[in-house]
N, C-alpha and C positions, 0 to 999 in steps of 0.2 A: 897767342894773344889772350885768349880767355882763361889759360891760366895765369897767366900775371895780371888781370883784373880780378882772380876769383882769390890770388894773396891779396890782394892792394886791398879788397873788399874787406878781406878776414881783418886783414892788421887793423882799417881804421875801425870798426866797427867795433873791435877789442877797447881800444884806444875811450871809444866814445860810451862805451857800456862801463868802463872803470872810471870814466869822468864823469857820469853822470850824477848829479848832484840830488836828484828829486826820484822821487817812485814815477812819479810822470812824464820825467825826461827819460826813465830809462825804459819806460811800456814805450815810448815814440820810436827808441832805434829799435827796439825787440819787433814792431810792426813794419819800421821801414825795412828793415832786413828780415828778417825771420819769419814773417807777415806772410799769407797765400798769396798775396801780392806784393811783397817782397821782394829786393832783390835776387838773393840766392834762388827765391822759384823763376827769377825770372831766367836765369842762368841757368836753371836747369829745365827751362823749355827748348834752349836751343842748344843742347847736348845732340838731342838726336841728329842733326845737321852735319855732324864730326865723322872723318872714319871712324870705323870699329876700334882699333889700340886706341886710338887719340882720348873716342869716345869711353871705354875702360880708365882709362886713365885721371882725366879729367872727372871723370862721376864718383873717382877714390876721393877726389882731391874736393869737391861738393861735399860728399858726407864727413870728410873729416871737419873743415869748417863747421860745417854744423853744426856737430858734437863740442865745437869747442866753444865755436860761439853761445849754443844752450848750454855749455856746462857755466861759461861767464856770467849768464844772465842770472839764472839760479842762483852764483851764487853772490854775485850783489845784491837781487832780492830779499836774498835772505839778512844781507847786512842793513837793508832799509827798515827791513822786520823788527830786527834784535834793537836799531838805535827807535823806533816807534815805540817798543815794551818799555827799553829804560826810561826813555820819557815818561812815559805812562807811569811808571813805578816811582820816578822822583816827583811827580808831579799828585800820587794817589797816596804820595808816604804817611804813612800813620806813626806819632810814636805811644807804643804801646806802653810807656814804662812811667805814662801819664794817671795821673791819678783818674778813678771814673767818676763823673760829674755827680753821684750820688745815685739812690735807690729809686728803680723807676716800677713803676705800679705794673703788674703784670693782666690780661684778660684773657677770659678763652676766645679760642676762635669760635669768630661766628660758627662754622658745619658744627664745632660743639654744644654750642649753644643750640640751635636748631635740633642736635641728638637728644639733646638733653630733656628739652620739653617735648621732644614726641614720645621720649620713654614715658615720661612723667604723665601724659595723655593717654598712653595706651595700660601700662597698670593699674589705675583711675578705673579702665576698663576690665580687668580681671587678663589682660596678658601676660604673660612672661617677657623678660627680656635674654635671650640667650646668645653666645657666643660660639664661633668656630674658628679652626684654626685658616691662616693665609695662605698657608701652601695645601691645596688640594691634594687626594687623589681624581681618577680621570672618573672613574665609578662617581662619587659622589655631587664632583660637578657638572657630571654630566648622564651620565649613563643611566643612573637612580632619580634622575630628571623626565625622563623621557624625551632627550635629545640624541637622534640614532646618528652612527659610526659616521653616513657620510654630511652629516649637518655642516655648514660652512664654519659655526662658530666653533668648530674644533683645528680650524687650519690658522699654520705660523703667524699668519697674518692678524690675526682677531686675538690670537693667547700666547701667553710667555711659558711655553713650557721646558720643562726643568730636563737637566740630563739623565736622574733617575726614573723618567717616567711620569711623575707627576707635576702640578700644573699650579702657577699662582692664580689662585680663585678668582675669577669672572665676574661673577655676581654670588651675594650674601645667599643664594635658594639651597646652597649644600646646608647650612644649616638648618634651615627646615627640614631637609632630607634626614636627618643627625637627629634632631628634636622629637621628628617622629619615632624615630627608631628608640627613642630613650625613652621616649617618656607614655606615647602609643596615645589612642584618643582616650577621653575628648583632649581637647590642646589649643592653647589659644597663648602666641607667641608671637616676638617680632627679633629680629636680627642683624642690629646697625654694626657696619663695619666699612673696611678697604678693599678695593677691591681693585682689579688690574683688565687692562684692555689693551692690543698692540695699537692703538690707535693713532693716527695724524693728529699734533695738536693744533688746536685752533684757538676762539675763544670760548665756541661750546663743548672741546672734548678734549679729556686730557686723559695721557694713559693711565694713574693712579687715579683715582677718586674714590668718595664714598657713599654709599648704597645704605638701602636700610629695606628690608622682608621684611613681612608680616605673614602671618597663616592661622585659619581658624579653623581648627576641624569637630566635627558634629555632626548630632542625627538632624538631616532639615535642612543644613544651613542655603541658601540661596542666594540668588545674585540681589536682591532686595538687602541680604544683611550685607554685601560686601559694598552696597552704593551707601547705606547708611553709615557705615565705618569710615568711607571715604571722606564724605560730606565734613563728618566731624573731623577729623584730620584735617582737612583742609580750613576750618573756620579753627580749628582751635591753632594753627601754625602763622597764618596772614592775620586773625582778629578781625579779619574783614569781608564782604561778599565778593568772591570771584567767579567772575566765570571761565567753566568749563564745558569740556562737549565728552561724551563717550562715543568713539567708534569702535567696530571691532576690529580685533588683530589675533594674530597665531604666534603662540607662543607652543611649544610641543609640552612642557608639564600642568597648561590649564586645558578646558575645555566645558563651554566653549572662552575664549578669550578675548579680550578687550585692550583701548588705549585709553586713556582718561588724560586729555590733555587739556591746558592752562593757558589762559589769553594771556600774550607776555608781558609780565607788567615791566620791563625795560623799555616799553616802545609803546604800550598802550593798544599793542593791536597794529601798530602802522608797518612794521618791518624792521626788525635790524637784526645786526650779524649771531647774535644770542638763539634770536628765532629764526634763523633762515630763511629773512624777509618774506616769514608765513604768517606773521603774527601770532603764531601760535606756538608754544615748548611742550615736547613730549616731557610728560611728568609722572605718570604712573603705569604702567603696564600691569593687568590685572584679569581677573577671573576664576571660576571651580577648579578645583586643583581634577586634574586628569585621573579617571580612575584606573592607571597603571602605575602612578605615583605613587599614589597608595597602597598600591599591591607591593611594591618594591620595596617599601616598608614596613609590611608586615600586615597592613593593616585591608580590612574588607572592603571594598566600594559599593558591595549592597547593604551593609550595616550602615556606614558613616560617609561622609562627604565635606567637603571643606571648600574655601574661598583662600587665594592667596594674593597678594601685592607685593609690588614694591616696586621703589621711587627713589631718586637720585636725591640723596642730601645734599650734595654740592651743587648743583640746580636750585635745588628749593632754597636754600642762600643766596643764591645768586635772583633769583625771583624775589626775595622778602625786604634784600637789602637793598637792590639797585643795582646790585655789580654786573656790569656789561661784558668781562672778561674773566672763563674760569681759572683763567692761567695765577690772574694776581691771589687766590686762593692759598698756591701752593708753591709761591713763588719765596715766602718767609719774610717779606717784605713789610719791615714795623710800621712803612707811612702807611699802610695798608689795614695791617693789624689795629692801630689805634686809633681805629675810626669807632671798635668796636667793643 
């Protein structure tokens, strides 16, 4: 008897799964039947009930239905799929072999624009502007840092690292490591660039972005020149008065270390998803450069001592312009772009 309800079952089910006209007529028999509450589970609740051969027998004849009826399903799903694309595709058709409507004016991106004028601020000042390459070694983004073996920011999860060993750069701080080594004190530099993070994205964190170091090394220098550095960075980027608060934090290549964060101007302070409904954006992480940093460069930390920063360009756009989501940044999106 329960075999010839468990054919009758198979056949219509077939029947109803190749008739099915909708992706939502055919999820309804995939749950009536195939469902945890399903028919076939219900049939195979009272398998146990059965002699032993019977019970053998009948539980062949279960999994086979099954098999066929999931191989059925898959593959009308997949023909609801292909006839969803062609629509899509008749419906998204472009013809390319159309003339283009004429010459459209090009701009840079805002994070460019923002590069642009912090260079142009900081040489003003007597810094350098230098460059490094994207693909790390593990030494200079890290090790020549003073970030040790077991720091978390070296695990799969935080960095893209490469099969040879080496690693796409974290943050712009290897070229200061690089700067030093070249050029030795005194030294007064900044380091805009790309950088990579294995991050979740949201609207405050994307896995590419771009970063921008600074570093001033010298006999004297003190957290007085690095708050006065900041000040103007910040007034000369907004044109406005902001406020900000300094707390401290641990960074392993400063010491001692700091955060210098920014009242969000997306929300004015009240919360949103930019700030973490803190009302407040980490914006600069900052302090004296560590004096083992400087040893790993060559250079003395009883002779000389430094100040280092650095702060998220793609932030600070996002702070100057309004933009509530870092994502539309690097999305390539022209309604976006020509705003700017």
């Amino acid at each position: 008897m329960m075999e010839t309800d468990l054919s009758a079952l198979e056949a219509s089910a077939l029947r109803r799964i190749e008739g099915a006209q909708t992706p939502e007529e055919l999820e309804a028999v995939r749950v009536e039947v195939l469902g945890r509450r399903g028919a076939l589970a219900a049939i195979s609740k009272n398998i146990g009930k059965l002699a032993p051969e019977e019970r053998v027998r009948v539980g062949r004849l279960l999994n086979s239905a099954k098999e066929a009826l999931e191989a059925a399903f898959e593959r009308r799903k997949k023909e609801f799929e292909w006839q969803a694309l062609e629509q899509r595709l008749q419906q998204e058709w472009l013809d390319l072999t159309l003339p283009a409507p004429g010459p459209r004016p090009g701009s840079l991106h805002p994070v460019t624009q923002i590069q642009m004028e912090i260079e142009d601020l900081f040489t003003s000042l007597g810094f350098a502007v230098l460059d490094g390459p994207e693909v790390e070694t593990e030494y200079h983004n890290f090790d020549a840092l003073n970030i040790p073996a077991t720091h978390p920011a070296r695990d799969a999860q935080d960095t893209f690292w490469l099969t040879d060993g080496n690693l796409l750069r974290t943050h712009t701080s290897p070229v200061q490591v690089r700067g030093m080594e070249r050029f030795g004190p005194p030294l007064r530099m900044i380091a805009p660039g790309r950088v990579f993070r294995n991050e979740e994205v949201d609207a405050s964190h994307e896995h590419t972005f771009y970063q921008l170091e600074g570093m001033m090394i010298d006999r004297e220098v003190s957290v007085a020149h690095l708050i006065y550095f900041m000040k103007t960075l910040l007034a000369g980027i907004f044109k406005r008065d902001v406020t900000v608060r300094l707390r401290p934090g641990f960074f392993p290549f400063v010491e001692p270390g700091f955060e210098l964060d920014i009242h969000c101007l997306i929300c004015g302070g009240d919360g949103c998803p930019v700030c973490k409904q803190s009302g407040w954006v980490e914006l600069l992480p900052c302090g004296l450069v560590h004096p083992n940093v400087l040893r790993m460069s060559g250079i003395d930390p009883e002779e000389w001592n430094g100040f280092a920063f650095g702060l998220g360009l793609t932030r600070l756009a996002m702070m100057r312009y309004g933009i509530d989501d870092i994502r539309y940044l690097q999305s390539g999106d022209l309604r976006v772009l020509r705003q700017f």
